[in-house]
N, C-alpha and C positions, 0 to 999 in steps of 0.2 A: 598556480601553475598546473595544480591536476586538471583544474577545470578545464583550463586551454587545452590540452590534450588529451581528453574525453571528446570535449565538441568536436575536434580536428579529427579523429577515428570516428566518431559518429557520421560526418558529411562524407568521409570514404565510403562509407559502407551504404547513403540514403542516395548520393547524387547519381553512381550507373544504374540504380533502380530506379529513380525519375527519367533518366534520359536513357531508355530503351537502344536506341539509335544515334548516338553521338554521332558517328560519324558518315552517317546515310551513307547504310551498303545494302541494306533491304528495298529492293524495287520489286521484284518476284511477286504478284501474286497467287495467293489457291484460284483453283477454279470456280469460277462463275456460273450465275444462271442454272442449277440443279432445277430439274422440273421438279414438281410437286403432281404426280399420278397414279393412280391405282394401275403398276404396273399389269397386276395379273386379269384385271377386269375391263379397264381400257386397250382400244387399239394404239398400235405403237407405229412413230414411223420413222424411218430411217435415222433423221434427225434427233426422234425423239431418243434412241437408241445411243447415239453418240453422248448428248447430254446425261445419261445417264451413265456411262460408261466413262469418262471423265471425270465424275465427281466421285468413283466407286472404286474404280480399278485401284486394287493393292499395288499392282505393278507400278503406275503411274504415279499413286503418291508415294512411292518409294523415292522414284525420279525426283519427283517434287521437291523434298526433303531432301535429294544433292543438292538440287540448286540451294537451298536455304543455308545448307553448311557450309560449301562454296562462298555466300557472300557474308557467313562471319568468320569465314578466312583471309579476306580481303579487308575486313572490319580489321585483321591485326597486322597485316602490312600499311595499311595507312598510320595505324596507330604508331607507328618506327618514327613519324615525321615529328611527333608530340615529344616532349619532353616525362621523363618517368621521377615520380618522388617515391620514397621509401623512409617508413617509420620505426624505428626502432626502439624497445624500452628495456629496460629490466629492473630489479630489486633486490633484494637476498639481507638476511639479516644473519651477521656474525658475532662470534664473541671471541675476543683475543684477553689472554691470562699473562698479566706481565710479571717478569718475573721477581719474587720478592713479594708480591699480594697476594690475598687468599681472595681475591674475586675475580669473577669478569668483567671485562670494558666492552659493555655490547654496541652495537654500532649499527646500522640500518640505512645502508645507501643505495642511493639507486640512480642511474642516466638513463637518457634520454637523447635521439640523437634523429635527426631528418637530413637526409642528402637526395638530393636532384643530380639527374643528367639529362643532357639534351645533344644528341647525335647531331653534329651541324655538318660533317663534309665526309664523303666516304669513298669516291670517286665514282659512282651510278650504282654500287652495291645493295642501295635502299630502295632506289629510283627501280632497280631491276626486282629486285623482289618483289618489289608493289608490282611494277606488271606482271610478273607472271602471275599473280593473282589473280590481277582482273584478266587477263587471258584466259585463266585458267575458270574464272566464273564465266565468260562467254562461253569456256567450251560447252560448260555444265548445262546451262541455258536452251545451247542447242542442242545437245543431246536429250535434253528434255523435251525440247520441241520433234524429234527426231521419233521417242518414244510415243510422243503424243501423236503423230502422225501414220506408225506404226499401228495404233492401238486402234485408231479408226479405221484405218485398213485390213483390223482382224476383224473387228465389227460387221462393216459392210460386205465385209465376206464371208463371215458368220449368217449373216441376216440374207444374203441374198442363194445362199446353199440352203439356207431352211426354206427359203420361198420356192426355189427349184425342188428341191426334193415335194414340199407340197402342191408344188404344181404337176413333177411326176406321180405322185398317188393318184391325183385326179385323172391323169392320163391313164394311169395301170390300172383303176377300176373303168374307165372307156371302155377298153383294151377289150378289159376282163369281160361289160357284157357284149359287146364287138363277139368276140368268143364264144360267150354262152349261145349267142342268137344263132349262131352256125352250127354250135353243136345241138340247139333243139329243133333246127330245120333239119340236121343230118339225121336225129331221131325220127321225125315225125317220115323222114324218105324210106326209112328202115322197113317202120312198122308198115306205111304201105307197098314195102318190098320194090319199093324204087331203086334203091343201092343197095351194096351188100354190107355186110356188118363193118369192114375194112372203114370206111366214109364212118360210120359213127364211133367206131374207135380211135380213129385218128383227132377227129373233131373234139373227143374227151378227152384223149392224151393234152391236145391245145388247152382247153379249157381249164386242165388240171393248172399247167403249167402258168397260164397266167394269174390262177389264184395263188402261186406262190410268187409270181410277179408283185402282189399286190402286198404280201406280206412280207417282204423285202423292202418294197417301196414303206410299209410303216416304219419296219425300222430305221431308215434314212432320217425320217423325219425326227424320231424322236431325238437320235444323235446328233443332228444339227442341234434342236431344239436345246439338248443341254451344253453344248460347246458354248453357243450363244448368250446362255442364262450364266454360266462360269465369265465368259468374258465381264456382263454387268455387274459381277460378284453376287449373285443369286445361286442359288443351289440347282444343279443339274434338274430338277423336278418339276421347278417351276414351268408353268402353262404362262406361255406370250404369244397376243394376238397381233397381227401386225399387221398393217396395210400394205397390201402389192402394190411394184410400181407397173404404168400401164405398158401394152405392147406399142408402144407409139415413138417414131423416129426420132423426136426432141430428148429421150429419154440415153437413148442410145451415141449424138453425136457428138464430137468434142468439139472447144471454141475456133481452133484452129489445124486445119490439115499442113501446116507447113513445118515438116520436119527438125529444118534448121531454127529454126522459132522454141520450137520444144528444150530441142538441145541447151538454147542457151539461155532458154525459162530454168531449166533443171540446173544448170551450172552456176547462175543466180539466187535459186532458191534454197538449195536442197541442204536444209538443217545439217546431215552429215558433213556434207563437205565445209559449211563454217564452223562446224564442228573443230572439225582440223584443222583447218586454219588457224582455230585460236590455239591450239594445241602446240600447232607449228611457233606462233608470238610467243607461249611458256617455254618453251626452246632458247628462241632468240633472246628472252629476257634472263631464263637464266645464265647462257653465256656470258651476258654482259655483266651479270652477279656475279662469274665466279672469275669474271677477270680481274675486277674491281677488286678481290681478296689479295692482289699482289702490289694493290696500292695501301700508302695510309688512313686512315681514319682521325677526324679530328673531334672531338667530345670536350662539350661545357658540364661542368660539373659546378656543385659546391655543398655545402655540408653545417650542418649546423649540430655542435653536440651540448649539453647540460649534464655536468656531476655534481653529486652532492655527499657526498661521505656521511655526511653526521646530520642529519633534515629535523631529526627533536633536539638539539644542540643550535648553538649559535657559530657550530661552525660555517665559513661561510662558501657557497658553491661554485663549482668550477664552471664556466662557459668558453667553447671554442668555437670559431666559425671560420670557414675557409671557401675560397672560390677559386677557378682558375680552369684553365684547357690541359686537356690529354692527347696527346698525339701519338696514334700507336700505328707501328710499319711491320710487321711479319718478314723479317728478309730474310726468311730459310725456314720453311717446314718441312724440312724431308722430301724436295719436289713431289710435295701432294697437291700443292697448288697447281701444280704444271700440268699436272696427271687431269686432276677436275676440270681446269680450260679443255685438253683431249679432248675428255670425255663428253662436255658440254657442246663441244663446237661440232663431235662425231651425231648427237643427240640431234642439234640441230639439221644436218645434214640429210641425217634419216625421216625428220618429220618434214623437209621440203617433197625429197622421193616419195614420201607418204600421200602425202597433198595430191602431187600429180599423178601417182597410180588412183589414185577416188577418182578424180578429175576424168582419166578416163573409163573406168569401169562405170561412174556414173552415165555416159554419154554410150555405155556398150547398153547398158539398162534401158535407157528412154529408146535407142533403136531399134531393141528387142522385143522391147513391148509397142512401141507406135507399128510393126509391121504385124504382131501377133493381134491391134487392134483392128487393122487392114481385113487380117483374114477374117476375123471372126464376121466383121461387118458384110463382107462376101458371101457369108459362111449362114447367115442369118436369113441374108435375100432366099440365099436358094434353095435354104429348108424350107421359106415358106410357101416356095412353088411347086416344093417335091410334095408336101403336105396335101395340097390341092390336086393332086395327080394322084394320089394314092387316094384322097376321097373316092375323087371320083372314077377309080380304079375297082376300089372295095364295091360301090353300087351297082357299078357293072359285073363283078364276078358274082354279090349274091342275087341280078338277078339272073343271068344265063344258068346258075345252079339251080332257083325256086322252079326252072323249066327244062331241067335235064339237057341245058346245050353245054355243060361243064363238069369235072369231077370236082369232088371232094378238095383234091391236091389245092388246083386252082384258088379255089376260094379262099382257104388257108394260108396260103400264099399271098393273096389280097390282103386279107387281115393281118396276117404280121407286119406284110409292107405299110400298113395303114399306121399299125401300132407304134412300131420303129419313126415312121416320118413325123408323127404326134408327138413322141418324145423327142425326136432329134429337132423340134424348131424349141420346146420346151430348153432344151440345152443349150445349143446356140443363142437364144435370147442370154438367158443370166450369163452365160460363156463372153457374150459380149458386151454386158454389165460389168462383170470381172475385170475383163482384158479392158474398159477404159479406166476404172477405179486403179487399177497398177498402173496404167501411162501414169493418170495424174498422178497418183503417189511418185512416182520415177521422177517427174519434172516439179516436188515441192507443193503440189497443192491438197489440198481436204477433199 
């Protein structure tokens, strides 16, 4: 008999370690596809970025890891459907003193005892639990999807603010010898007493100012540079070399300019709002759980127990076994049951209103940014004409100054407008790299 009940506790304890996933609730995978790159020595690119920030991000495998608890939460709402056994044992050795002897009658028994239940009818109290599980693992899912899509949009905004900022340095040293070259023609008027000293001070004032243009402009860079290395989970310090994208119109356009198309690309896609949604079904399901509390339950049980009083004796042992249904009604808890329906159906209620205010703030989003992508697009053309006007603005003022048909003022003048329009098409480009990378994120996409 011990033996049987040795092997019987041994297969409890081997067969959930064989069978990881009894009930396939793991669908969830980690993330895929980690490049394999010398990040600090190779060129990176946008893509490559993402992939690595995916497989890295604390944040993200945080996410991760809900979803994973989520589905062995679901793992124990199905398990409600299964039948539960439970083993029971004990021992003890006594010694009883009868009266009239000088000894003890020592004795050594011990039972043993297994009972089953199996939940057969409950009025959807089980059926509702289980959903709100699995609602409640779709929310997790999508709010994982939700972060994941977040994360690339800190990314590609991390990445394209360092490329802007390095593109402004390259501008701000332009700038800077643009500057120099006017302040060593203002010199050169000076000494042959062409202008008065007023023109080479003013030209040095400029000059000054754009070497601290220039040292402004590093530190942009470096600041991006380590926002961007923390998003990878690299240390701020880290050197990344990364490939610009080109100044070319395919770069800049989206698949579709039709507004109403967006809208209800975004209201299809958009991770949060099925987020909520499932949010909204863990609502619905648990209402129907805690109505189901004001009905019966029906429960198959049975039992089996083993005594033995006296096992080194030939006395002989007790066996009992029973089987049968339970039927249990709750008809009066202190209307706490009536309270929880309230509460549940109020819960409900609030996550439908919940639903619908996303529904439109999502649709306030995509039209906020499809018109902010308008502009920038606008905004882009016309730096790049203003750009060309101040070229060719700057070669006409230094050369009427190399021949005294101009002052100082003028040219200076030229030059910042020159400066300024360099940088503002510089901005306007990523400005409206930006402004389509939030459309798409508004309307659900990567």
């Amino acid at each position: 008999m011990k033996k049987y009940i040795l092997s019987t506790l041994l297969m409890g304890f081997v067969l959930p370690v064989l069978a990881l996933d009894p009930l396939f609730v793991h669908s969830v995978k980690a993330p895929q596809g980690c490049i394999d790159k010398d990040i600090t020595n190779e060129e990176l690119s946008l893509q490559d970025l993402l992939q690595i920030s995916i497989c890295t991000n604390p944040s993200l495998s945080a996410q991760y890891m809900g979803v994973k608890a989520a589905e062995a939460q679901l793992g124990t709402g199905r398990a409600e459907y299964l039948p539960t056994v439970v083993l029971t044992g004990n021992g003890n050795i006594t010694g009883d003193r009868i009266e009239g002897q000088s000894h003890y009658v020592q004795t050594e028994p011990y039972a043993a005892a297994a009972k089953a239940e199996w939940l057969l009818f409950d009025f959807g109290g089980r059926e509702g639990r289980s959903a709100s599980l699995k609602a409640f693992l779709e929310a997790a899912n999508y709010s994982y999807n939700a972060a994941l899509h977040d994360l690339m949009l800190s990314v590609q905004t991390a990445y394209l603010n360092l490329l802007a900022a390095q593109e402004s340095l390259v501008s701000a040293k332009a700038s800077l010898d643009t500057y120099k070259q006017s302040y060593d023609e203002a010199q050169k008027r000076y000494k042959l007493g062409m202008v008065s000293l007023s023109d080479k001070l003013q030209a040095k004032t400029r000059y000054e100012q754009a070497i601290l243009s220039v040292v402004l402009a590093e530190n942009k860079v470096k600041q991006f540079s380590g926002s961007l290395a923390v998003l990878l989970n690299l240390q701020p310090t880290t050197s990344l070399r990364m490939i610009s994208p080109k100044f070319e119109q395919s770069a800049t356009e989206i698949e579709t300019d039709d507004v109403n198309a967006l809208l209800n690309e975004a209201l299809a896609n958009r991770p949060e709002l099925r987020a909520q949604e499932s949010n909204e079904k863990v609502a619905k399901a648990n209402l129907k759980t805690a109505r189901s509390s004001m009905f019966p339950s029906i429960t198959a049980n049975a039992a089996a127990t083993l005594n033995d009083t006296s096992w080194k004796h030939d006395t002989l042992y007790k066996r009992n076994n029973t089987a049968g249904l339970t039927v249990m009604w709750p008809l009066f808890t202190g209307f706490s049951s009536m309270y929880a329906i309230q509460s549940a159906a109020d819960t409900y209620k609030q996550a439908q209103r919940t639903t619908d205010g996303l529904r439109l703030a999502i649709q306030n989003e995509v039209w906020s940014n499809y018109q902010n992508y308008k502009t920038a697009v606008q905004a882009y053309e016309i730096s790049k004409t203003v750009l060309e006007s101040a070229e060719e603005n700057h070669r006409v003022a230094f050369r009427y100054y190399e021949v005294g048909k101009t002052d100082i003022i003028s040219l200076l003048s030229a030059v910042a407008q020159l400066a300024n329009a360099r940088q503002n098409k510089i901005t306007a480009f990523y400005d409206l790299l930006l402004s389509k990378a939030n459309l798409y994120r508004s309307i659900g996409k990567n």
